[in-house]
mmCIF file of the N, C-alpha and C atoms, coordinates in Angstrom:
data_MODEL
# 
_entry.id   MODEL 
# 
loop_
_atom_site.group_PDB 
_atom_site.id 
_atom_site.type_symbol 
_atom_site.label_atom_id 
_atom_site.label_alt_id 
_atom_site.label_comp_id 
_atom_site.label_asym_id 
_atom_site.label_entity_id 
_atom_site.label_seq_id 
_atom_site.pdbx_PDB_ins_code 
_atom_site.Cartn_x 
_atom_site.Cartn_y 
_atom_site.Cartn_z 
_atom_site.occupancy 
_atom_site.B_iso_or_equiv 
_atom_site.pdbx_formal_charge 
_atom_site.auth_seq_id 
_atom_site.auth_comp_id 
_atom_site.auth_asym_id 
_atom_site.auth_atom_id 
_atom_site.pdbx_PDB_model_num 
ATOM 1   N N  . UNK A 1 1  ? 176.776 36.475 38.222 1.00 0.00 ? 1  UNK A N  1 
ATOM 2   C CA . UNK A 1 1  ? 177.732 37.413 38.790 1.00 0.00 ? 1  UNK A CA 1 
ATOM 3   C C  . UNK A 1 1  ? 178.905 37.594 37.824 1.00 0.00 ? 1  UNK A C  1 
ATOM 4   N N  . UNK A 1 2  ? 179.768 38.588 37.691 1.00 0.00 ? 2  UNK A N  1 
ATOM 5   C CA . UNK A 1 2  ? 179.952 39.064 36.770 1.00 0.00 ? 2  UNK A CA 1 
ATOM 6   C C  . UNK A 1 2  ? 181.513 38.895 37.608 1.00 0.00 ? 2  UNK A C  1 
ATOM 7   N N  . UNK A 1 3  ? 182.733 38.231 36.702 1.00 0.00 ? 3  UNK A N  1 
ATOM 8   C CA . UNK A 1 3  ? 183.812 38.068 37.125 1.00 0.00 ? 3  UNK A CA 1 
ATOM 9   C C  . UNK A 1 3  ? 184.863 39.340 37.592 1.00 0.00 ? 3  UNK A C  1 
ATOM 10  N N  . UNK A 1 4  ? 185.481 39.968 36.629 1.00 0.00 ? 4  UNK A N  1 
ATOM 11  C CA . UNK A 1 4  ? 186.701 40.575 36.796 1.00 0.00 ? 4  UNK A CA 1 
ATOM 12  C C  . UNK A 1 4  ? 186.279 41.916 37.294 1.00 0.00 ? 4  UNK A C  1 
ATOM 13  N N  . UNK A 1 5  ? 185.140 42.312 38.400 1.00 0.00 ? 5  UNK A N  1 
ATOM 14  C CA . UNK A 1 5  ? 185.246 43.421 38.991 1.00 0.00 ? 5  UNK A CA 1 
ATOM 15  C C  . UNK A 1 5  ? 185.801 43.914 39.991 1.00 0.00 ? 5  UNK A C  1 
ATOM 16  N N  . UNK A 1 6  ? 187.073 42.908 40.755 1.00 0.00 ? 6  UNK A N  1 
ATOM 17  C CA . UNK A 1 6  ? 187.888 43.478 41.679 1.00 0.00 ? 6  UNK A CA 1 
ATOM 18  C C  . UNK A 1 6  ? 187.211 43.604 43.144 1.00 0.00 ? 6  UNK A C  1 
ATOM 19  N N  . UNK A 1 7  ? 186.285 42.750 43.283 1.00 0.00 ? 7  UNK A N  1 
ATOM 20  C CA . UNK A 1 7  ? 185.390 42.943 44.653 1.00 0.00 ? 7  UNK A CA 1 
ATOM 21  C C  . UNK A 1 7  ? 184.085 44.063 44.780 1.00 0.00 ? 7  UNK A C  1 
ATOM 22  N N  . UNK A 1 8  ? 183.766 44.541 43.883 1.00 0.00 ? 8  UNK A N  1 
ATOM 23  C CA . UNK A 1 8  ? 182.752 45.608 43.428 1.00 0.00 ? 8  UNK A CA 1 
ATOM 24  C C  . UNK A 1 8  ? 183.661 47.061 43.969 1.00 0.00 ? 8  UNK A C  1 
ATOM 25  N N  . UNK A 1 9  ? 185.442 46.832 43.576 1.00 0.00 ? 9  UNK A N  1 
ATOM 26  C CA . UNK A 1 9  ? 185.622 48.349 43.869 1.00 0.00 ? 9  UNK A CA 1 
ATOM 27  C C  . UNK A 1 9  ? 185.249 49.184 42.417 1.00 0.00 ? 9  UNK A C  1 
ATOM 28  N N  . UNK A 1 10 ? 184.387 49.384 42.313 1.00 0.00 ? 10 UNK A N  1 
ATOM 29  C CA . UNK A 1 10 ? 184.797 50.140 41.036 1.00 0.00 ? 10 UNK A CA 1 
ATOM 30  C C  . UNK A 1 10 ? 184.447 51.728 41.163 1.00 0.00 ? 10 UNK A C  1 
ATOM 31  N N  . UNK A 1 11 ? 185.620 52.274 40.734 1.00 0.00 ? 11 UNK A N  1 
ATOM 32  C CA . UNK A 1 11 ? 185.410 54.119 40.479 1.00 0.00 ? 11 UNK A CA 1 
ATOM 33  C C  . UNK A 1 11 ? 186.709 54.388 41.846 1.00 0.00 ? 11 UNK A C  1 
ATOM 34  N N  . UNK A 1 12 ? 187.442 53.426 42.400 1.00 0.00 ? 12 UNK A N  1 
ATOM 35  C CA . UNK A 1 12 ? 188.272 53.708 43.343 1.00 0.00 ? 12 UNK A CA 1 
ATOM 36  C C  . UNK A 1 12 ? 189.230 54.623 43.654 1.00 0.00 ? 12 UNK A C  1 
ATOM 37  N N  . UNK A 1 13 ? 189.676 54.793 41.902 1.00 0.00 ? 13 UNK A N  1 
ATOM 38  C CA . UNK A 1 13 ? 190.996 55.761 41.505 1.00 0.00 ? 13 UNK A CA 1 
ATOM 39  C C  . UNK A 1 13 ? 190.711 56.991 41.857 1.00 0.00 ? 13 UNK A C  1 
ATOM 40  N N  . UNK A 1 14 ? 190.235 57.701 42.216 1.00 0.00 ? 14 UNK A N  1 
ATOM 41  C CA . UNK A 1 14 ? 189.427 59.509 42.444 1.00 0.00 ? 14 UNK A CA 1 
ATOM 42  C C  . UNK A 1 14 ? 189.540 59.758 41.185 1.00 0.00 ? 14 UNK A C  1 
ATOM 43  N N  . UNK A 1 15 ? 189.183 60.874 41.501 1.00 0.00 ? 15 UNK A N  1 
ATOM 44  C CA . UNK A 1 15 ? 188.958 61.737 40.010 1.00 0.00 ? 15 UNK A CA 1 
ATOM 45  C C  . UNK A 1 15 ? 189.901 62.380 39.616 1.00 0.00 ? 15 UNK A C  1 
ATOM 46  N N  . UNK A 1 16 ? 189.748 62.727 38.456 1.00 0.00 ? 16 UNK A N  1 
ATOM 47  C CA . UNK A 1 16 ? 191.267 63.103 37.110 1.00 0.00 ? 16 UNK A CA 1 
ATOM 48  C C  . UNK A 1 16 ? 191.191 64.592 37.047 1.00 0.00 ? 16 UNK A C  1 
ATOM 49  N N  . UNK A 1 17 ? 192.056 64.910 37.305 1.00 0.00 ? 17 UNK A N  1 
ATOM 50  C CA . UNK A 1 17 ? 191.975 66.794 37.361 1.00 0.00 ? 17 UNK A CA 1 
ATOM 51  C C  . UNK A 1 17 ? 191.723 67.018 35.714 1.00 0.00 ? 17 UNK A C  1 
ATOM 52  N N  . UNK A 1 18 ? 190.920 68.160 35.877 1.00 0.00 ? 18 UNK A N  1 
ATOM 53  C CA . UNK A 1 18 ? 190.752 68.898 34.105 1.00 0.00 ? 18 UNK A CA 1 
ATOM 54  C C  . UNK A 1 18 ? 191.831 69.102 33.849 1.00 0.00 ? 18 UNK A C  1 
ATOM 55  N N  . UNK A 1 19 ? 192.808 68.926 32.847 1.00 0.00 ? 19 UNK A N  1 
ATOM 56  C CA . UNK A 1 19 ? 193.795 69.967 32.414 1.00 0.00 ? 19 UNK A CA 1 
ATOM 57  C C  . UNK A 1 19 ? 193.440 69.755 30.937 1.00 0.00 ? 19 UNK A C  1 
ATOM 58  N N  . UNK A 1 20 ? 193.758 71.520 30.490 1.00 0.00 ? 20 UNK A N  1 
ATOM 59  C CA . UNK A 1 20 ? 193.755 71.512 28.555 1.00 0.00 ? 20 UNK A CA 1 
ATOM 60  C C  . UNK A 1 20 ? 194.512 71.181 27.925 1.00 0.00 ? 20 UNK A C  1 
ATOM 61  N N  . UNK A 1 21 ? 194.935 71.247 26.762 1.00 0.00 ? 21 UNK A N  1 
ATOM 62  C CA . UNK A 1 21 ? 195.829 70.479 25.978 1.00 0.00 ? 21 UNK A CA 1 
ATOM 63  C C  . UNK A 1 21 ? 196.717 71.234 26.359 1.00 0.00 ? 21 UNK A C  1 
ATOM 64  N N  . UNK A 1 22 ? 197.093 72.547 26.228 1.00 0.00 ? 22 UNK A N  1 
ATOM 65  C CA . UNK A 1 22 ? 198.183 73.347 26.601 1.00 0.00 ? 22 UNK A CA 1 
ATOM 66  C C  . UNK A 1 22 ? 199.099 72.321 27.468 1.00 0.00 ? 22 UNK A C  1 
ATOM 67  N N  . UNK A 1 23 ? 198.297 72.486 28.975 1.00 0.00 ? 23 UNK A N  1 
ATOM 68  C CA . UNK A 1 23 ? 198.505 71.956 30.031 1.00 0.00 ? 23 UNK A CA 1 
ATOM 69  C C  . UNK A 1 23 ? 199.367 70.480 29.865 1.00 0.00 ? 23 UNK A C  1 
ATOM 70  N N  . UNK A 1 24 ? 198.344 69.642 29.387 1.00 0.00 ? 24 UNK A N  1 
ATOM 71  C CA . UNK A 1 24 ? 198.900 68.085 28.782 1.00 0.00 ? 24 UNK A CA 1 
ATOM 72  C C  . UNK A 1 24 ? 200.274 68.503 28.411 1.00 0.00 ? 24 UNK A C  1 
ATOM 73  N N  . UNK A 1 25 ? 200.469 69.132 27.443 1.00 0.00 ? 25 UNK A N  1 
ATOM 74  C CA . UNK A 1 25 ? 201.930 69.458 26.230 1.00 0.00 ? 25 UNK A CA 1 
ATOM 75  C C  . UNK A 1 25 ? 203.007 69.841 27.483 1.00 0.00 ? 25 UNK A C  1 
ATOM 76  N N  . UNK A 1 26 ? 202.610 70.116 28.611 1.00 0.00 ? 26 UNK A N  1 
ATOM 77  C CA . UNK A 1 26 ? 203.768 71.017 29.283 1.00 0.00 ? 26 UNK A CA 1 
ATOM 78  C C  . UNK A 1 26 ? 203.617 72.600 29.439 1.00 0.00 ? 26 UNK A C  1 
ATOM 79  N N  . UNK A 1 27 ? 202.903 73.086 29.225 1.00 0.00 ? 27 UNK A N  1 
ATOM 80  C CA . UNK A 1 27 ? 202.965 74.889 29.325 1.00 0.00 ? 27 UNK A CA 1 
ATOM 81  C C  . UNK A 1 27 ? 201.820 74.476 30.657 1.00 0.00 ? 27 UNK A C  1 
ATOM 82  N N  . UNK A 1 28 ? 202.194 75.889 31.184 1.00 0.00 ? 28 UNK A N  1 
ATOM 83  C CA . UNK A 1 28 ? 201.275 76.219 32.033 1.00 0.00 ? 28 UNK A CA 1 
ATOM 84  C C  . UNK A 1 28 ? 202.006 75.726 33.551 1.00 0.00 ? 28 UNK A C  1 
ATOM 85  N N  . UNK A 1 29 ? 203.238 75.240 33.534 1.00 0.00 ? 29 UNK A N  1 
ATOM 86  C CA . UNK A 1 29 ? 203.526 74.572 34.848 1.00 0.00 ? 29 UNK A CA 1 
ATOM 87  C C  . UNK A 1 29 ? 205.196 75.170 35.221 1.00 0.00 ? 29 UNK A C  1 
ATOM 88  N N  . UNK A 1 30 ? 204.903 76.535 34.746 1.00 0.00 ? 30 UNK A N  1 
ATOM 89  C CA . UNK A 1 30 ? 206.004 77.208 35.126 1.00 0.00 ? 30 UNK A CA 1 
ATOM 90  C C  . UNK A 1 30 ? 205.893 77.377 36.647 1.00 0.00 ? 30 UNK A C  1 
ATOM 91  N N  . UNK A 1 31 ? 205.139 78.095 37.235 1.00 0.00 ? 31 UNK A N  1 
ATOM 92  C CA . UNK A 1 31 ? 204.957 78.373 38.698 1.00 0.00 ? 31 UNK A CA 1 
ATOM 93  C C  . UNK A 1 31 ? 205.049 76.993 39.837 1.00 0.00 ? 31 UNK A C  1 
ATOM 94  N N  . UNK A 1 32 ? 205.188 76.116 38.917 1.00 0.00 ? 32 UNK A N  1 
ATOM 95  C CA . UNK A 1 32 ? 205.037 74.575 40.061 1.00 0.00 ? 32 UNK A CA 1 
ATOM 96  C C  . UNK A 1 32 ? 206.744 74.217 39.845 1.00 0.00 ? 32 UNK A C  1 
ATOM 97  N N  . UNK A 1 33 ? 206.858 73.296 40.256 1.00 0.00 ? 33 UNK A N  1 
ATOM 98  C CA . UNK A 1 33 ? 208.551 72.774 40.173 1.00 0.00 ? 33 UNK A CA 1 
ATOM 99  C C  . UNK A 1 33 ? 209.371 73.384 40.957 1.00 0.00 ? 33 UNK A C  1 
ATOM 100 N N  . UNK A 1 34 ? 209.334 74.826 41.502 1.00 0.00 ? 34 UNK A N  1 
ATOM 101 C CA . UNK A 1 34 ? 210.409 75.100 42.189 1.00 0.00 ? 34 UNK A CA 1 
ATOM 102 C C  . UNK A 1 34 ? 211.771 75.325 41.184 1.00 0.00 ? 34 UNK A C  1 
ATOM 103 N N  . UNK A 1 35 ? 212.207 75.614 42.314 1.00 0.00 ? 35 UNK A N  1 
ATOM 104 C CA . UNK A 1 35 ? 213.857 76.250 41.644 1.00 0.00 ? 35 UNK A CA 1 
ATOM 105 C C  . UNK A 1 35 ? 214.336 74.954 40.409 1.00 0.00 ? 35 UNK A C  1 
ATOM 106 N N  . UNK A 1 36 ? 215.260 74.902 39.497 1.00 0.00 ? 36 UNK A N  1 
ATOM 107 C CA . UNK A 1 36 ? 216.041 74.314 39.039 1.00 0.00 ? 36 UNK A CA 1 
ATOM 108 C C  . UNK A 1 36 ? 215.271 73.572 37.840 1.00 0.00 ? 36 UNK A C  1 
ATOM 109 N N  . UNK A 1 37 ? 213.485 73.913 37.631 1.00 0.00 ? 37 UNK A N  1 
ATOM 110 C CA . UNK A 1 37 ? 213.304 73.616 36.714 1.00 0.00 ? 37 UNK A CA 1 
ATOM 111 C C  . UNK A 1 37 ? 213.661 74.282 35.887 1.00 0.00 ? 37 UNK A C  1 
ATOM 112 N N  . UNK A 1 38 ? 213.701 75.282 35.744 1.00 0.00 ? 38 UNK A N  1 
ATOM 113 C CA . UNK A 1 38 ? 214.081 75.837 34.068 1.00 0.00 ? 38 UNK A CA 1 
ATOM 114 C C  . UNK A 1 38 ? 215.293 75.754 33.621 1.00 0.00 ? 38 UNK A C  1 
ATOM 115 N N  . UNK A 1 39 ? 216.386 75.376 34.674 1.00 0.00 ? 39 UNK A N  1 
ATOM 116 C CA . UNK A 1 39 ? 217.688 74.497 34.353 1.00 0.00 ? 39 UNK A CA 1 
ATOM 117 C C  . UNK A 1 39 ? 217.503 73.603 33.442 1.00 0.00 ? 39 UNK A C  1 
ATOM 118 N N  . UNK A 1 40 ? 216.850 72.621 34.360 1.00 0.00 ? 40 UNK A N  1 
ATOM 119 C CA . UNK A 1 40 ? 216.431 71.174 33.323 1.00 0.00 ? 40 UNK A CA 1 
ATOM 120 C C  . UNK A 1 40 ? 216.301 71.589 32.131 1.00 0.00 ? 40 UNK A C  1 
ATOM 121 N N  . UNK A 1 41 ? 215.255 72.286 32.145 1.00 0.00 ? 41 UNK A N  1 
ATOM 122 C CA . UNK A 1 41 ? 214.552 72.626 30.639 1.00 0.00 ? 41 UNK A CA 1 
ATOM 123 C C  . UNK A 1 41 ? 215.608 73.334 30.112 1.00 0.00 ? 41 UNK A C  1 
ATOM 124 N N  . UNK A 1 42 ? 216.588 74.026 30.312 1.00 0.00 ? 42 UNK A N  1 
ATOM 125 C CA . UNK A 1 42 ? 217.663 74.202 28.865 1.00 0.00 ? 42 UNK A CA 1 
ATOM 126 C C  . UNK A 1 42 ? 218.448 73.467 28.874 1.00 0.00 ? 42 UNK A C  1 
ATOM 127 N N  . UNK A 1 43 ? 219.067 72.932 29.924 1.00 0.00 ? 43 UNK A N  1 
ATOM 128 C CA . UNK A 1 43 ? 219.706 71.877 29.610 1.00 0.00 ? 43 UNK A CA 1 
ATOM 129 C C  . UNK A 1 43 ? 218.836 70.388 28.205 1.00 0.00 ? 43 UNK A C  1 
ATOM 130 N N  . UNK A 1 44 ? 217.473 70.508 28.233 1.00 0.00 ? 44 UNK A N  1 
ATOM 131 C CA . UNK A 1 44 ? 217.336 69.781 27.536 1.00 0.00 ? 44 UNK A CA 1 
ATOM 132 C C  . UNK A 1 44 ? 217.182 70.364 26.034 1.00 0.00 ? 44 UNK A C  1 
ATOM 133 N N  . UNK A 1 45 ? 217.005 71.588 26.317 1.00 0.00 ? 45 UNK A N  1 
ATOM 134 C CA . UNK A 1 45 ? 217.014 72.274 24.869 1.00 0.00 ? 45 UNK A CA 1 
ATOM 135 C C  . UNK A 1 45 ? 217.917 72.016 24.223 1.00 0.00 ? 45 UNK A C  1 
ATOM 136 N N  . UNK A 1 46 ? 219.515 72.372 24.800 1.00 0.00 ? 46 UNK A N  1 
ATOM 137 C CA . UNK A 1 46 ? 220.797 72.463 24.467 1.00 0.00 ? 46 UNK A CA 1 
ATOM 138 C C  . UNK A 1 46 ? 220.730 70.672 23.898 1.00 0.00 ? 46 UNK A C  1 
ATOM 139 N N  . UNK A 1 47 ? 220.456 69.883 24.525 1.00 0.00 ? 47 UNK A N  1 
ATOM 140 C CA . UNK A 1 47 ? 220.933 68.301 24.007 1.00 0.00 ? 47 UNK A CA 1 
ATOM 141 C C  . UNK A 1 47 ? 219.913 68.185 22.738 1.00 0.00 ? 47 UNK A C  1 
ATOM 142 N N  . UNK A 1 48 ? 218.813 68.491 22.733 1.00 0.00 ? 48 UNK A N  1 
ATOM 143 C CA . UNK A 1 48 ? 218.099 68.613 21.835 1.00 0.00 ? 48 UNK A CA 1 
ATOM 144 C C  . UNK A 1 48 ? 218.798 69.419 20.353 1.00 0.00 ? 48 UNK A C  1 
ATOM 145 N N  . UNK A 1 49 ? 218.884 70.342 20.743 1.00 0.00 ? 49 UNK A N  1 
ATOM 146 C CA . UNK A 1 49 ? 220.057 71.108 19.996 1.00 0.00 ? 49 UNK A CA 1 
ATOM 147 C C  . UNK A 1 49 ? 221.221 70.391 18.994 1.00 0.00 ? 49 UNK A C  1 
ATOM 148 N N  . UNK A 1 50 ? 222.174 69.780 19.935 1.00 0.00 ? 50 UNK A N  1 
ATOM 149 C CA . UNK A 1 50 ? 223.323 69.237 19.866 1.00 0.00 ? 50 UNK A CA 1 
ATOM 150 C C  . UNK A 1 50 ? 222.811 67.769 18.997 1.00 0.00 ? 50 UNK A C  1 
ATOM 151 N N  . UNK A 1 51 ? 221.753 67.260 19.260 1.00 0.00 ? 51 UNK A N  1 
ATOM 152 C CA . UNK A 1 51 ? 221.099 66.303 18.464 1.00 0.00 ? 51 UNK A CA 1 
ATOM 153 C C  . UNK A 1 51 ? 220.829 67.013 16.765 1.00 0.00 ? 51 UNK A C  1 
ATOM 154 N N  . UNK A 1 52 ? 220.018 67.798 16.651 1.00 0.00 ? 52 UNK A N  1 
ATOM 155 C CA . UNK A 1 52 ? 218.987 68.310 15.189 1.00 0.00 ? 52 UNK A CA 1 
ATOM 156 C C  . UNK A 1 52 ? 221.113 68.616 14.770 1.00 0.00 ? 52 UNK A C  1 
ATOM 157 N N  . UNK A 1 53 ? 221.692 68.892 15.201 1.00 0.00 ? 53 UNK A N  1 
ATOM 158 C CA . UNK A 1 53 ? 222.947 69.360 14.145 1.00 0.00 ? 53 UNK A CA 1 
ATOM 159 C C  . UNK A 1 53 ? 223.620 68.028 14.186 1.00 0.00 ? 53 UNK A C  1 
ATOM 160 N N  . UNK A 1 54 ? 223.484 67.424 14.515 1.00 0.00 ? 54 UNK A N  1 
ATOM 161 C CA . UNK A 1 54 ? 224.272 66.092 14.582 1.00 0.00 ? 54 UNK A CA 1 
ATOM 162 C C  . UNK A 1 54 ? 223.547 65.545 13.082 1.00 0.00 ? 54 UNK A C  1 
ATOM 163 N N  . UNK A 1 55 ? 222.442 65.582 13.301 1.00 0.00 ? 55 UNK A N  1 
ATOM 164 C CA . UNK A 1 55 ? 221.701 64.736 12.060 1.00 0.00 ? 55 UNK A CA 1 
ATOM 165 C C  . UNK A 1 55 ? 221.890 65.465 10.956 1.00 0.00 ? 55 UNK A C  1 
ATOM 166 N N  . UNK A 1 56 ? 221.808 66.879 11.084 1.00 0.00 ? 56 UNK A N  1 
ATOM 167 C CA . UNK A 1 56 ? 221.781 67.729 9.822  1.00 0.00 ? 56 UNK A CA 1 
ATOM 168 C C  . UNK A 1 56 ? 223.192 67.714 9.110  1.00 0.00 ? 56 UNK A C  1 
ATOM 169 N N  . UNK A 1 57 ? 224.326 66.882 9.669  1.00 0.00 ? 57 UNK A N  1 
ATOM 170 C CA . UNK A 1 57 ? 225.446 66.981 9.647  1.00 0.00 ? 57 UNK A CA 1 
ATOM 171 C C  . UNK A 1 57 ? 225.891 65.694 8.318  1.00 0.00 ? 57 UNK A C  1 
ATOM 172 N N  . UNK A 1 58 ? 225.313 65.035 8.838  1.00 0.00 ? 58 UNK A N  1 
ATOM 173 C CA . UNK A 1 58 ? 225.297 63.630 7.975  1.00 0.00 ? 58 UNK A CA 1 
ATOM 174 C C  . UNK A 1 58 ? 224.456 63.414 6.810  1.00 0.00 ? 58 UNK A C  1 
# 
């Protein structure tokens, strides 16, 4: 008998939705999130931003 199989659960997790690489990277998930994501998202642009000139500075 074969030790570390967890009680014979195996395959328990369900299954993994397809997504393409697009998807993986972040595109494609405009229509989900609701209000105030695309806030976030410039707000992180802008710090992102405020970072690349910080470095380019020095």
């Amino acid at each position: 008998m074969s030790k570390g199989n967890a009680g014979g659960m195996l395959g328990v997790g369900g299954t993994r939705a397809k997504l393409s690489r697009g998807a993986l990277r972040g595109g494609g998930a405009a229509d989900r999130g609701g209000p105030g994501r695309s806030e976030a998202r410039e707000r992180r642009r802008e710090l992102l931003r405020r970072f690349q000139e910080r470095a380019h500075e020095k």
